[in-house]
C-alpha positions in Angstrom: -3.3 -15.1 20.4 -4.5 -16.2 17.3 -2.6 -14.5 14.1 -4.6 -14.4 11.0 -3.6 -16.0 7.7 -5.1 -16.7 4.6 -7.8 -18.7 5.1 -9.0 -16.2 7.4 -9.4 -13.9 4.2 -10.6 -16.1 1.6 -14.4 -15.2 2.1 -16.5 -12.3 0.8 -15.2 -8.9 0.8 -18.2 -7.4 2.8 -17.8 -10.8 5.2 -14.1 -9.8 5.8 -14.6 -6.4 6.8 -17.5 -7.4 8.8 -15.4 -9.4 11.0 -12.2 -7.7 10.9 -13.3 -5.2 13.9 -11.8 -6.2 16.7 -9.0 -7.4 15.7 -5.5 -6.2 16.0 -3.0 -4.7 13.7 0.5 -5.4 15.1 3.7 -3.9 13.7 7.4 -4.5 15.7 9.5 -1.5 14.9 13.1 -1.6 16.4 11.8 -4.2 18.4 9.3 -1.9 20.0 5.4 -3.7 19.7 2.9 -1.2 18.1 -0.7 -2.2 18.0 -4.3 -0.9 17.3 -7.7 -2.7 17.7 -9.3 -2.6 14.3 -12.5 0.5 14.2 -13.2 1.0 11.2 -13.3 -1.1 7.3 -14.6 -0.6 4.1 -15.0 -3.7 1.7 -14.2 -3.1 -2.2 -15.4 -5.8 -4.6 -14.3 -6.4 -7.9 -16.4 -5.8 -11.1 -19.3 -5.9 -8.9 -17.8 -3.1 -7.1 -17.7 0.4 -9.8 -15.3 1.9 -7.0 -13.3 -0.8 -7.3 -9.5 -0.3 -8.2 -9.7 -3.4 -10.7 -12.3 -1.7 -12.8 -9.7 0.4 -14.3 -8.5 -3.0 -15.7 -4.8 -2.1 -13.9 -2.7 -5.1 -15.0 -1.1 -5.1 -11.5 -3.6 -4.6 -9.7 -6.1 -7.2 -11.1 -3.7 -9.9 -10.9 -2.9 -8.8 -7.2 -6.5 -8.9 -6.5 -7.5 -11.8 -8.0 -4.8 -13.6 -6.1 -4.1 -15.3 -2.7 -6.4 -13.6 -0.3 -4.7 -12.2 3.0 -2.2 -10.5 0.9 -1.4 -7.1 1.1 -2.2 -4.4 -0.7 -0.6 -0.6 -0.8 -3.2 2.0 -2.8 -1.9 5.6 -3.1 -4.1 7.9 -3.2 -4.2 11.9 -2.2 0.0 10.9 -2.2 -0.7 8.7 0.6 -0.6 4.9 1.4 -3.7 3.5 2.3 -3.2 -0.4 3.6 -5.6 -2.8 2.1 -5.4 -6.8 2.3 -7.2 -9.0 -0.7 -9.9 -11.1 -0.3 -12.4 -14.1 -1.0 -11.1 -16.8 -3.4 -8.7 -16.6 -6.4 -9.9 -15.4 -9.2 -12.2 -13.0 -7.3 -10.2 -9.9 -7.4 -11.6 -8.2 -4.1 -9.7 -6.3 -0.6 -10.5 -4.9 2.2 -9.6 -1.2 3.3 -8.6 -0.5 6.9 -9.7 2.8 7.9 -9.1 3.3 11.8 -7.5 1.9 14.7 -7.9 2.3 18.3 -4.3 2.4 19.6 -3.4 -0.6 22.1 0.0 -0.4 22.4 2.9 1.8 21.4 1.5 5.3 21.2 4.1 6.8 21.9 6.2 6.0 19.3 3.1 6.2 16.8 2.9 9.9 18.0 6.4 10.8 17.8 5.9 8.9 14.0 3.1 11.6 13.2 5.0 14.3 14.4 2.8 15.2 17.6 -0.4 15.5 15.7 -3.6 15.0 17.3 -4.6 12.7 14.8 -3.2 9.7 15.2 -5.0 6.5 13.6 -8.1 7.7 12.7 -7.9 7.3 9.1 -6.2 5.7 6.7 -3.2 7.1 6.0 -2.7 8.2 9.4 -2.4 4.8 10.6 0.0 3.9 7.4 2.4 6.7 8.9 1.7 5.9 12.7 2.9 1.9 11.9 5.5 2.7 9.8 3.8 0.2 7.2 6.1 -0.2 3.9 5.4 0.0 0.7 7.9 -2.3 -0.2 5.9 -5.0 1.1 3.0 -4.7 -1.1 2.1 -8.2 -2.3 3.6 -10.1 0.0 1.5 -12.9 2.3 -0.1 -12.1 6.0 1.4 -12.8 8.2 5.1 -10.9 8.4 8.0 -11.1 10.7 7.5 -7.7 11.5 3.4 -7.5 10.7 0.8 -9.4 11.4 -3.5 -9.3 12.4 -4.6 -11.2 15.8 -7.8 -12.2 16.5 -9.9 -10.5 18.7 -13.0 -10.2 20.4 -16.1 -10.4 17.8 -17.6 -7.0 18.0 -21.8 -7.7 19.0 -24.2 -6.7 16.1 -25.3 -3.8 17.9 -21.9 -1.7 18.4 -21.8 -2.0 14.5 -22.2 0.7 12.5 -22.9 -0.3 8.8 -22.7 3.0 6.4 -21.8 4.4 3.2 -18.1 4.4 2.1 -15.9 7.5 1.9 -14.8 10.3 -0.4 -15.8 8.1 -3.4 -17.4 9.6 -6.7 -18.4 5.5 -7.7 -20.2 3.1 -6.1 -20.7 5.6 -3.0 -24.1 4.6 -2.1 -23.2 1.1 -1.5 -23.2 0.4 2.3 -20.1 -1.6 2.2 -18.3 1.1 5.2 -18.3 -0.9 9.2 -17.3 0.8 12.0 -17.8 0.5 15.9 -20.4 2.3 17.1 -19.4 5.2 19.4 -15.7 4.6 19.1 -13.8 7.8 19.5 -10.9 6.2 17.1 -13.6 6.1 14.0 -13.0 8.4 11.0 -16.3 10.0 10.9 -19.0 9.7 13.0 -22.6 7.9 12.1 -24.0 11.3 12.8 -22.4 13.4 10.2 -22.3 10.8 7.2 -26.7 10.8 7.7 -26.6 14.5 8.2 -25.6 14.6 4.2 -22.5 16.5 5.8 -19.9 16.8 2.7 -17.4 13.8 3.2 -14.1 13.6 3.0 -11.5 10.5 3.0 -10.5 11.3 6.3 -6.5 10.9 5.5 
């Protein structure tokens, strides 16, 4: 299988979430495998992005941004981790967001992780908790002893959903959210983001 590294990242931001679904998260804890097929993405970027974290003009987080893509990124928010991995070339500050998993290995252990809740890695911060993914390694390079993407089957055009992002105030009519269609794992449905239905972040 075919782990991702950084010239896998180094192209757009919308690019890179595009053709994240499908691929796999993998995380060894106690050397137990734990795994999810990528669902869901949203793509963030830069100044050309208002949502964008860099906007703020966070000395941190612009130079982590602007940096090596296929590095990753920790953003708290709603005191949760959400796990993000920069982007397109250096000097571009740009990430992308993963926002669900479908779980392919481990579940049990992801559950016992999230405390039996129904929920497991449909959302962002679920699957932060599920994988026990550290903050501690914030800014360091794909891929990790212990963490790593594979490669996966390319997702056909017509299984992807392409929407609106989530729970955002700026920038939240950009279409920059994918997801694959029908997937029970997904955050929120097609259905209720074109129903104008309130959203929500789905942590």
């Amino acid at each position: 299988m075919k782990i991702l590294n950084e010239a896998y990242f180094n192209l757009s931001p919308l690019s890179v979430a595009r053709r994240l679904l499908g691929c796999t998260v993998v995380r060894l804890l106690g050397g137990e495998r734990l795994s999810g097929r990528i669902v869901e993405t949203e793509a963030y970027g830069g100044l050309r992005d208002p949502s964008c974290h860099v906007v703020r003009r966070d000395e941190r987080i612009w130079s982590l941004l602007s940096g090596s893509p296929g590095v990753l990124y920790l953003h708290r928010t709603y005191r949760h981790w959400l796990l993000n991995i920069t982007c397109d070339a250096v000097g571009e500050p740009a990430c992308v967001l993963i926002r669900a998993l479908e779980p392919t290995g481990g579940e049990e252990r992801m559950r016992q992780r999230r405390r039996g809740a129904r929920d497991l890695t449909n959302g962002p911060a679920r699957l932060v908790e599920a994988l026990a993914i550290d903050f501690a390694w914030e800014a360091s390079a794909l891929p990790r002893a212990e963490f790593w993407l594979e490669a996966g089957e390319p997702v056909p055009e017509e299984r992807v959903l392409n929407t609106v992002r989530i729970g955002l105030t700026r920038g939240k009519d950009l279409p920059w959210r994918f997801a694959v269609r029908d997937n029970p794992w997904v955050s929120r449905s097609l259905e209720a983001v074109l129903s104008g239905a309130p959203l929500s972040p789905g942590l």
